[in-house]
C-alpha positions in Angstrom: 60.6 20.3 -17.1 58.6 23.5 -17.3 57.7 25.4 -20.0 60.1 27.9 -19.8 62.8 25.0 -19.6 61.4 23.3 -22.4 61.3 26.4 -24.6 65.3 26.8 -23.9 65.8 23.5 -24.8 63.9 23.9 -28.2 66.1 26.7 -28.6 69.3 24.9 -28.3 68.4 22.1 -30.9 66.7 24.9 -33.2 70.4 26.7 -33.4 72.1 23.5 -34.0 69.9 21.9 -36.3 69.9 25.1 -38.3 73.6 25.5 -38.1 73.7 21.9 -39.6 72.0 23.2 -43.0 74.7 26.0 -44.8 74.2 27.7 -48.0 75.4 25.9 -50.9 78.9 26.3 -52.8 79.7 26.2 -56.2 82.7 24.9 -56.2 84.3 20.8 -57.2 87.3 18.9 -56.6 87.4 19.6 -53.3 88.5 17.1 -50.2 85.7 16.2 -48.0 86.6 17.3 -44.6 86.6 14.4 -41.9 83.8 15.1 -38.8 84.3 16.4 -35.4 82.1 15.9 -32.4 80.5 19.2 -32.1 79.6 20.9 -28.7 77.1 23.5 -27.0 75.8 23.4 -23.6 73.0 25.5 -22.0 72.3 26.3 -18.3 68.8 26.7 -17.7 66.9 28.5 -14.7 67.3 26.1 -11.6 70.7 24.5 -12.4 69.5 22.5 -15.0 72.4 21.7 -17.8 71.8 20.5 -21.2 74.7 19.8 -23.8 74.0 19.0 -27.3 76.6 16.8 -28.8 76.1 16.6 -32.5 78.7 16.3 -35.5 80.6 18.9 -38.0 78.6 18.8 -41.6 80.4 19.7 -44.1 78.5 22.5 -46.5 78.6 20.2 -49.6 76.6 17.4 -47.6 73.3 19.6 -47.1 71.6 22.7 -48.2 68.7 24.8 -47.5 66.3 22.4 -49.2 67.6 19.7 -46.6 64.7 18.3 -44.8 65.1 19.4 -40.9 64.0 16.0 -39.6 66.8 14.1 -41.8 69.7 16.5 -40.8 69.1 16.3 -37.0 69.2 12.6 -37.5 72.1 13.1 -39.7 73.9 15.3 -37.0 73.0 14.1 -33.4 75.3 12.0 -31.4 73.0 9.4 -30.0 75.5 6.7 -28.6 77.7 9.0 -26.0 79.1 8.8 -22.8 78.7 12.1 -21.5 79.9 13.4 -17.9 80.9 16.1 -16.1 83.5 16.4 -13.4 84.4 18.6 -10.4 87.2 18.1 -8.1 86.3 14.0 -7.1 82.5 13.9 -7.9 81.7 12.6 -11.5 78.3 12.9 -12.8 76.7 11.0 -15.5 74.6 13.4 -17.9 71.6 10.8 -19.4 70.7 10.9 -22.9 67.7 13.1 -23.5 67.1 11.8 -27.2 68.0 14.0 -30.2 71.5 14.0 -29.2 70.6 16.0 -26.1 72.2 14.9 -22.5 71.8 17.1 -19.6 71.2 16.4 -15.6 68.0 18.5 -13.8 69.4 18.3 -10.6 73.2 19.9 -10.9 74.5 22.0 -7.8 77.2 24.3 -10.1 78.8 26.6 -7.9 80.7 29.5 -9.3 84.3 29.9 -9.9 84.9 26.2 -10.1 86.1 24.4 -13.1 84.1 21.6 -14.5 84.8 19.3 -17.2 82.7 18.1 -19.6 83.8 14.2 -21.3 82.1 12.9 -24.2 83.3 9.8 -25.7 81.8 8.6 -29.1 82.1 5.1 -31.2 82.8 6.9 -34.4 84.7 10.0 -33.7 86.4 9.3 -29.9 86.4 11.3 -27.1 86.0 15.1 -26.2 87.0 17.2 -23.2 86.6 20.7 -22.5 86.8 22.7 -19.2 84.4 25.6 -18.1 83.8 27.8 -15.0 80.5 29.7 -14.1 80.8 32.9 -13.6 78.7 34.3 -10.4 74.8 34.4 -10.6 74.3 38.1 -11.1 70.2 38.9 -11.6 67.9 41.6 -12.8 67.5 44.5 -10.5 64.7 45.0 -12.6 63.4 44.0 -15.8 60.1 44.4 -18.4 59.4 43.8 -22.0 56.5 45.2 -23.8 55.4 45.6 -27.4 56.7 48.6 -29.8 54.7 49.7 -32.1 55.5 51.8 -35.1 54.1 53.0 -38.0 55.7 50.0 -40.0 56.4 47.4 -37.9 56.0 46.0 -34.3 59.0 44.5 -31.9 59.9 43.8 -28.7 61.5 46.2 -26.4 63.2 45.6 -23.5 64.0 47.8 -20.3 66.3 46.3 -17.0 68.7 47.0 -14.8 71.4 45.2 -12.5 73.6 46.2 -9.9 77.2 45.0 -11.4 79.5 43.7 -9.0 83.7 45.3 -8.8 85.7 44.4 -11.5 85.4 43.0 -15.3 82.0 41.4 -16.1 80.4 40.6 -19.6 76.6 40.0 -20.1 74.7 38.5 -22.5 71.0 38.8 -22.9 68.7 36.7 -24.9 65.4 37.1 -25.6 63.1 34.8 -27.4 59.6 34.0 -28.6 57.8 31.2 -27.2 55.1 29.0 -28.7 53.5 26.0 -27.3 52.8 24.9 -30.6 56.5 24.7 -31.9 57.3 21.9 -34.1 60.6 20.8 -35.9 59.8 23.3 -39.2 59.8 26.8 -37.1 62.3 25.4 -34.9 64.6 25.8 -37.9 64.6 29.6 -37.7 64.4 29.8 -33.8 64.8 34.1 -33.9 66.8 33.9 -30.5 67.9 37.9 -30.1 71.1 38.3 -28.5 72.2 41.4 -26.6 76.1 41.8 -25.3 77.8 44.0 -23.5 80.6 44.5 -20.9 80.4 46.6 -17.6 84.0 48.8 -18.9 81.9 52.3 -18.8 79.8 51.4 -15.2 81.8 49.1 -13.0 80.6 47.9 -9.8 77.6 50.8 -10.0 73.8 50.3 -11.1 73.5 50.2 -14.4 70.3 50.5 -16.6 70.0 50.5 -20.0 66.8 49.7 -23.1 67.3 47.8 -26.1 64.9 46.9 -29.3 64.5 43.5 -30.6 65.6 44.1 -33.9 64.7 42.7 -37.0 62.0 40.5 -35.5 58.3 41.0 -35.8 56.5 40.5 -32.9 52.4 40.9 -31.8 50.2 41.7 -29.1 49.8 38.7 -26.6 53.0 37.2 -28.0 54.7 35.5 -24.7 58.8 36.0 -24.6 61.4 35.0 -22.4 64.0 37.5 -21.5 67.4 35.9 -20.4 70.6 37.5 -18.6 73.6 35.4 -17.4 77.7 37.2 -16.9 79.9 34.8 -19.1 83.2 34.1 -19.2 86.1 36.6 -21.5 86.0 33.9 -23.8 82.6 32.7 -24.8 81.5 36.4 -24.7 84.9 37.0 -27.5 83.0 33.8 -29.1 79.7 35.3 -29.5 80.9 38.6 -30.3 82.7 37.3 -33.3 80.0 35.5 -34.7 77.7 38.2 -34.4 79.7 40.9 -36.0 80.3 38.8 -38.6 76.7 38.0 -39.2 76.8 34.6 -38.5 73.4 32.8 -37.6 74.0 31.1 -33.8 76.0 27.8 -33.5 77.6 28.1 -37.0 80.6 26.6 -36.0 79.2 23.4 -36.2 79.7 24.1 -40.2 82.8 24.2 -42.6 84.8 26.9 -42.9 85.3 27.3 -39.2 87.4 30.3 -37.9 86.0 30.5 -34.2 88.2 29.7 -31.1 87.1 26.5 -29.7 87.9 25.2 -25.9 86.7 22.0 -26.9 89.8 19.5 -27.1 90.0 17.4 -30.4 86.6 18.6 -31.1 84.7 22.0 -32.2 82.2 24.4 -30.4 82.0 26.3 -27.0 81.3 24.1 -23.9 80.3 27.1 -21.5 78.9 27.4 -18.2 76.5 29.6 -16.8 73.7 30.9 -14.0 71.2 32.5 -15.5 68.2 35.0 -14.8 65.3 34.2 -17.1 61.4 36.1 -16.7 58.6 35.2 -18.5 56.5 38.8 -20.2 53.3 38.2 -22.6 53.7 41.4 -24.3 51.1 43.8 -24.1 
């Protein structure tokens, strides 16, 4: 994989294992909640899928003093069967090692339903069904440094032509470091940026944004991410967002997100995205 792939991928495990490590309660006598197979999937530039099947942690079993190496051993799901399904055609997505699967070489077209299977030992089997929206890209795109007189962040200009009817975007835009290892992956710093096409349907739209809240440096390199996502995972993210939530934090107890993962918990989604590379100047 290239960099850029392998810097998504870090990503993914960075939400996860961090959503795997809540903030401790004060509270006693109460039932421990039985685990679910937890899911999250990831398109990456080039049709590349990766799905991350990992466990429910209950927020009495770790804490912010955890060590990160002992939860994601805790957590992953390293004995699946994990495939995904379109019309006849089954394909087998191989174990990648930290409870990662994921297949390199995926043809996903859009408006097709897929279904992901994941059958486990200890907690059984899994399904969920998703459909990629269609590959929209930048019509343009930069990111450059911002500088203030107290700070320094990212900012972030592009455009896209949106096609006729309801679309929903999500942008990410994240740090990368070749040096990354399993401490800073805990606090990954993935900035999200959502928004629906309901004021500029099927016209050109442009629009700027600041990365906030994250402190950022001359020669820092970032990679700036758009896909269009389903209603429902772009509901799903909203609702963690404006309720503060860090990302993936359904894989913790109390849960109150919508799931579309049968018996199990998380958001199997699908989706083509546009990703470019800026070192920020």
């Amino acid at each position: 994989m290239n960099a850029l792939v392998k810097m998504l991928v870090a990503g993914i495990v960075a939400v996860f294992v961090a959503a795997c490590i809540p903030k401790p309660l004060e509270i006693d006598d109460l039932g421990k909640l039985q685990p679910k197979v937890t899911v999250a999937s990831q398109l990456l530039p080039g049709d590349a899928l990766v799905v991350l099947i990992t466990k429910s942690v209950s927020a009495l079993e770790a804490g912010w003093g955890s060590d990160p190496e002992d939860v994601l051993n805790k957590v992953a799901i390293a004995d699946a069967e994990v495939s995904l399904t379109v019309g006849d055609a089954i394909v087998t997505l191989p174990n990648l090692g930290s409870g990662l699967y994921g297949n390199i070489a995926l043809d996903l077209q859009p408006n097709r339903d897929y279904m992901l299977r994941v059958k486990t030992l200890e907690l059984g089997e899994v399904y969920a069904v998703a459909q990629p929206k269609p590959f929209i890209a930048f019509r343009t795109v930069e990111a450059t440094l911002f500088k203030s007189q107290f700070d320094s962040t990212a900012f972030v200009r592009y455009s896209l032509e949106d096609p006729k009817g309801a679309n929903y975007y999500m942008v990410n835009v994240q740090k990368f470091s070749q040096t990354q290892n399993i401490t800073s992956l805990l606090n990954p710093r993935i900035f999200t940026h959502l928004f629906t096409d309901s004021a500029f349907d099927g016209r050109v739209h442009e629009d700027q944004f600041k990365v906030l809240f994250r402190r950022y440096k001359q020669g820092d390199t970032v990679a700036v991410t758009m896909a269009s996502v389903s209603k429902e995972y772009y509901d799903f993210l909203k609702a963690r967002f404006d309720r503060r939530y860090s990302a993936g934090a359904f894989a913790t107890e109390p849960l109150n997100y919508k799931s579309n993962v049968q018996n199990g918990l998380g958001f199997f989604n699908l989706f083509l995205p546009d990703a470019r590379v800026f070192v920020l100047q």
